[in-house]
C-alpha positions as CSV (number, residue, x, y, z in Angstrom):
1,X,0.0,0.0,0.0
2,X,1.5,3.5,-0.7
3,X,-0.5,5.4,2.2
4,X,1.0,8.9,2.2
5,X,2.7,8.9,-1.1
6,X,1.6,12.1,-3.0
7,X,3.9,13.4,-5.2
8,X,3.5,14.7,-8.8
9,X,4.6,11.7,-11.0
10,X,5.2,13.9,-14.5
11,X,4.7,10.9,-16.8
12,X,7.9,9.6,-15.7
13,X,9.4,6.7,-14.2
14,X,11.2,7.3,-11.4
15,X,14.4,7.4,-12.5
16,X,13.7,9.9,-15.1
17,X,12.3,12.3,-12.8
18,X,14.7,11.8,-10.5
19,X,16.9,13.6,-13.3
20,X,14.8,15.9,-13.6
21,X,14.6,17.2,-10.3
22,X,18.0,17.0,-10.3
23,X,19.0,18.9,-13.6
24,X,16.3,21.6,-12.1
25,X,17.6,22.0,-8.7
26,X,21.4,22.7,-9.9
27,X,19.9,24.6,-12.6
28,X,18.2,27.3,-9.6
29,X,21.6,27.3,-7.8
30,X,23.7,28.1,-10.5
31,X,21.4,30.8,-12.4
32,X,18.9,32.1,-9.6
33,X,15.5,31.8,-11.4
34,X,14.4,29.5,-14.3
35,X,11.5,29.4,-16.4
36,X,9.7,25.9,-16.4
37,X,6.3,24.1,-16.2
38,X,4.4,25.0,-13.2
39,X,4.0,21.1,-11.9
40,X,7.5,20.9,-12.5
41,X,8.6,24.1,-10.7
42,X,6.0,23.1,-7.9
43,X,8.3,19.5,-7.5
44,X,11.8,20.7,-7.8
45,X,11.2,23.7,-5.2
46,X,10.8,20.9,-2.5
47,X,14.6,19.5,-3.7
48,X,15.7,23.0,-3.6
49,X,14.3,24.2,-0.1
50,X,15.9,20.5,1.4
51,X,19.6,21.6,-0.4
52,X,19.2,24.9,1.3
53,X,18.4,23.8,4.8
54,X,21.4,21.3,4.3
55,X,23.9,23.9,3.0
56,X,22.4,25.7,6.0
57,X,24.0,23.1,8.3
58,X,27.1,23.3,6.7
59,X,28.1,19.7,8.2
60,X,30.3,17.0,6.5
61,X,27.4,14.4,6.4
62,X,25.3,17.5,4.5
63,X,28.1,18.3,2.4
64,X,27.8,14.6,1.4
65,X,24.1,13.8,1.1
66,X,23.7,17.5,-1.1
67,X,26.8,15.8,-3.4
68,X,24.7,12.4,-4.1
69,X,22.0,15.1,-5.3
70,X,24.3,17.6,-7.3
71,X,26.9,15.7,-8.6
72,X,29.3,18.5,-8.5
73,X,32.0,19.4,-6.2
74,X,32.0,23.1,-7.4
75,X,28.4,23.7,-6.7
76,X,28.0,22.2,-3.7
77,X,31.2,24.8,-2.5
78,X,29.1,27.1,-3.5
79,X,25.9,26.4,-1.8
80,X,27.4,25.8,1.2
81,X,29.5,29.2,1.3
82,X,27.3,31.9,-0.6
83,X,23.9,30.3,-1.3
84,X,23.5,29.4,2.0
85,X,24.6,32.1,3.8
86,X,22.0,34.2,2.0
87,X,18.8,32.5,4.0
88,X,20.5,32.7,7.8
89,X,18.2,34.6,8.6
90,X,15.0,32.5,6.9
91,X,13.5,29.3,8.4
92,X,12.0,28.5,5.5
93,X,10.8,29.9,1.8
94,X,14.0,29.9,0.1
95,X,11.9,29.6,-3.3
96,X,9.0,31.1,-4.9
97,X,7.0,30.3,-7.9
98,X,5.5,33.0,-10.0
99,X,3.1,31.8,-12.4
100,X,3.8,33.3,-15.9
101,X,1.1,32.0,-18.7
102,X,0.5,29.5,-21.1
103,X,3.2,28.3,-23.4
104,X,2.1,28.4,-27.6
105,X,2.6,25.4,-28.3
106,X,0.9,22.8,-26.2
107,X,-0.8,25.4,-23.9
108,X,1.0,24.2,-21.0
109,X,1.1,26.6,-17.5
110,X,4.8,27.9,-18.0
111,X,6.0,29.5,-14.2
112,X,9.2,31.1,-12.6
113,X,11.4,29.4,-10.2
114,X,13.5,31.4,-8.3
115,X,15.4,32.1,-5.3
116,X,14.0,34.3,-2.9
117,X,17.1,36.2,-1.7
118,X,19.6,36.9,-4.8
119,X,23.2,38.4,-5.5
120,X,23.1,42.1,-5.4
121,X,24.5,43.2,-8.5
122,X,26.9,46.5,-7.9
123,X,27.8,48.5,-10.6
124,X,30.7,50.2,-9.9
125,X,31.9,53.8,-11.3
126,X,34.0,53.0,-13.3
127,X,31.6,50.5,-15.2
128,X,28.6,53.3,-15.4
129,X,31.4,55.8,-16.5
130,X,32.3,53.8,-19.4
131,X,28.9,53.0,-20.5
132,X,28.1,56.8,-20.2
133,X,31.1,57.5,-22.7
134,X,30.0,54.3,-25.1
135,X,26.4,55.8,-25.2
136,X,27.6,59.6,-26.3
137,X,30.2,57.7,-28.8
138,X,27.4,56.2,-30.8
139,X,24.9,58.8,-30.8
140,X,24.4,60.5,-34.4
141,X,25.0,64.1,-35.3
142,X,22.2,66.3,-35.0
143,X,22.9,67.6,-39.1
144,X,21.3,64.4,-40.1
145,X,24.6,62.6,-41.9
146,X,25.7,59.3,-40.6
147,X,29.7,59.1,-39.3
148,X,31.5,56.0,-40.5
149,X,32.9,53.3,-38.6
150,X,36.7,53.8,-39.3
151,X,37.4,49.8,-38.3
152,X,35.9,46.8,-38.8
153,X,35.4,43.6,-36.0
154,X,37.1,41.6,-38.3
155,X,40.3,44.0,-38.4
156,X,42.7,44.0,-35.2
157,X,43.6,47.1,-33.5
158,X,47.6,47.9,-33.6
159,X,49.9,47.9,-30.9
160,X,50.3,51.3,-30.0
161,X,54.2,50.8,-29.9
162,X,53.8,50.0,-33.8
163,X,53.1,52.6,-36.7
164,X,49.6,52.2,-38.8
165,X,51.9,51.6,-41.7
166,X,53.5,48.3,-39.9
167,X,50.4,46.5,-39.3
168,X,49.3,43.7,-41.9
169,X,45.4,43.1,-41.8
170,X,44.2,39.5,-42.8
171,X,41.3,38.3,-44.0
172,X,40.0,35.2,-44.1
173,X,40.2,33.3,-47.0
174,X,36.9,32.9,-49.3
175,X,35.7,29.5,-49.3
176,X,36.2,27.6,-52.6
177,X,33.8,27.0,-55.0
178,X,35.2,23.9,-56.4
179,X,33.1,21.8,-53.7
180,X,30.2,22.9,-54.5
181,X,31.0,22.1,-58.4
182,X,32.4,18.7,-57.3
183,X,29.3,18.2,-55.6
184,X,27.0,19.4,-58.3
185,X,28.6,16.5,-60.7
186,X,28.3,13.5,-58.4
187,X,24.3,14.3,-58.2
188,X,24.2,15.0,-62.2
189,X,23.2,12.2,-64.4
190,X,25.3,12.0,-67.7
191,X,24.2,10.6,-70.4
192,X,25.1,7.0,-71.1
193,X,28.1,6.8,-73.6
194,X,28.0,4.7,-76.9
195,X,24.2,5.4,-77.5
196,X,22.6,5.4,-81.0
């Protein structure tokens, strides 16, 4: 009897969701919010809120039993030395799910799965300075007339110990068009020889 056994099968055995859970769970830690099917975000949020609590512990034996999940040495570091540390001060609700609409093609509920408490991302001055002086850079004149780009991305930049007369551009070479013509006469038929 399986008294107590609810769980979302997903038309999969068990192995194969297993894997999925899995692939799902490491794929939260490592990007922070993923975009899925709402049964599966609803399955693999239970996976990701039982890592947390065991990065949360930071113990060998945790450090072991989040491994036999993960598979990955680098990720489990991780979630036991940032990820975790994010959620000391939460006893629970390390995920949400936000539900996002229907996907075209089957009409399937699509939803977001995503940590609750994220990197900050800090922009530093120097980084918003150089953006500012990009964004002036490729704005147009005002007299209507386009300026054009003096270099290519396919050409390198000199060496600014070397003269513009010392460097040697190279391009790539065009592809051949014998292939082509070599492949054009194996698909041709010719015309049997000797014929009357």
């Amino acid at each position: 009897m399986r008294h107590q056994k609810v769980r979302t099968r997903l038309s999969r055995n068990s192995t194969l969701r297993q894997a999925t859970m899995r692939d799902l769970a490491k794929s939260v830690l490592i990007r922070q919010r993923i975009c899925t099917t709402k049964p599966k975000a609803k399955e693999a949020r239970k996976l990701v809120d039982r890592l947390i609590t065991l990065g949360k512990s930071g113990t060998l034996s945790a450090k072991r039993r989040a491994f036999a999940v993960l598979c990955d040495h680098d990720l489990v570091s991780r979630l036991f030395n940032t990820i975790a540390g994010r959620f000391n001060s939460r006893q629970g609700g390390y995920t949400r799910v936000i539900p996002l609409g229907h996907r075209r093609g089957d009409n399937a509920q699509l939803a977001y799965l995503e940590l609750t408490e994220k990197d900050k991302v800090i922009i530093s001055k120097k980084k918003t300075e150089a953006q500012s002086k990009s964004q002036t850079k490729t704005k147009q004149p005002q007299d209507g007339t386009e300026k054009k780009k003096t270099t290519s991305p396919k050409t390198e930049t000199p060496p600014a110990a070397h003269s513009k007369k010392d460097v040697v551009i190279q391009e790539k070479p065009k592809s051949s068009p014998k292939i082509f013509g070599n492949i054009k006469k194996m698909f041709t038929k010719k015309p049997p020889s000797g014929s009357s």
